[in-house]
N, C-alpha and C positions, 0 to 999 in steps of 0.2 A: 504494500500500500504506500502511498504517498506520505511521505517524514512531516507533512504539517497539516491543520486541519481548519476549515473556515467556520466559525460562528456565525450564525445569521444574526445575531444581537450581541453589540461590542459593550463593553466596560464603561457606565458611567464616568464621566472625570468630570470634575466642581471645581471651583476656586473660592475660597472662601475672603471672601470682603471685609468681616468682623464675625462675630459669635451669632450674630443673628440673620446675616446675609451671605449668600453664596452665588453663584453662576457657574451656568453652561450653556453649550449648544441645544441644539433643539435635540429634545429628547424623545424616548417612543411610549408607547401606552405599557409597554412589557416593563421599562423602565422603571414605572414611574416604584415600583415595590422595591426598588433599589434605593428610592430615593427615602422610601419610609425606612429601612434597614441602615440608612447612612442619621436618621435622625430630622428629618425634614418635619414637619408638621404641617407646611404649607409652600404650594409651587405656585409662581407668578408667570402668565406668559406673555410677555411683553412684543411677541409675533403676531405681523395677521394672518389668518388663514387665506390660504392657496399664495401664498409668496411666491413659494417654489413647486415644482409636480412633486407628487409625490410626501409631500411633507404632511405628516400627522393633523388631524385640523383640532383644535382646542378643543372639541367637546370629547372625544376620543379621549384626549389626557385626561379633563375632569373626572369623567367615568371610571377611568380606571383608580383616580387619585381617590372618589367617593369610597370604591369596593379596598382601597387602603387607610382611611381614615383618614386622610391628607383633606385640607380644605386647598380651594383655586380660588386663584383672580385672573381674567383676561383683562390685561391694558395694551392692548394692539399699537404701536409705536410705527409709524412709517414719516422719514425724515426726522424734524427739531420735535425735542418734547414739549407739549403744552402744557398748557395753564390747567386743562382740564386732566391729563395724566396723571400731572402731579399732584392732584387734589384727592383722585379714586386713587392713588399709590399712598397719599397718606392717611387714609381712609384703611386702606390695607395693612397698612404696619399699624395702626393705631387698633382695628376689629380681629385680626387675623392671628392665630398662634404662631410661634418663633419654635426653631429658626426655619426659614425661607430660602427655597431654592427659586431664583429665578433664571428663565432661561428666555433665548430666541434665537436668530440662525449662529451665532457666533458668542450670545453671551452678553456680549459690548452694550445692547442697549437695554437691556436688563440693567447693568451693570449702573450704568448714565441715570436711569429713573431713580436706584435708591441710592447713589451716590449726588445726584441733586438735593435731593430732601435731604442727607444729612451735612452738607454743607448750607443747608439753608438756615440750618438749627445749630451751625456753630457759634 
């Protein structure tokens, strides 16, 4: 047989931001049990649906995040963040259990949303 082997589902990898934030790329609905085993309590997805083909659409992750105990927020980000993102993002860290994994295609603008608010609050 062949000396290596393919997974159809890769290894979560996170970055953690502080103790109550994290990021990553877009993730899959199989994932999301990774992300309760790693300690998450709550996923943000700061993607919109159909970006890309193929890409998971946010009720898919909910679903799966419900049948894990994980609570969701959709804040779809496309271009500069507004006024109103950052309102339902602070709506979200303020209603939502910690800690929070947020993701979208790269992480980056996940990342931007609660890195906004907490430079807004220094």
């Amino acid at each position: 047989m062949w000396p290596f082997t393919r997974t159809s589902e890769r290894k979560m990898q996170f970055r953690r931001i502080d103790d109550n934030f994290a990021v990553t790329g877009q993730i899959t609905p199989a994932q999301v049990e990774e992300a309760a085993a790693a300690g998450f309590k709550s996923i943000l997805c700061a993607r919109p649906d159909m970006e890309e083909p193929g890409q998971p659409s946010f009720s898919l992750i909910a679903e799966a995040a419900e049948k894990a105990g994980i609570k969701t927020v959709h804040i779809p980000i496309s271009g500069q963040l507004g006024e109103g993102a950052l309102i339902k993002m602070e709506r979200a860290l303020k209603d939502l259990p910690m800690p929070m994994l947020g993701y979208c295609r790269s992480g980056a603008r996940a990342g931007s949303l609660y890195s906004a608010l907490r430079s807004a609050k220094a």
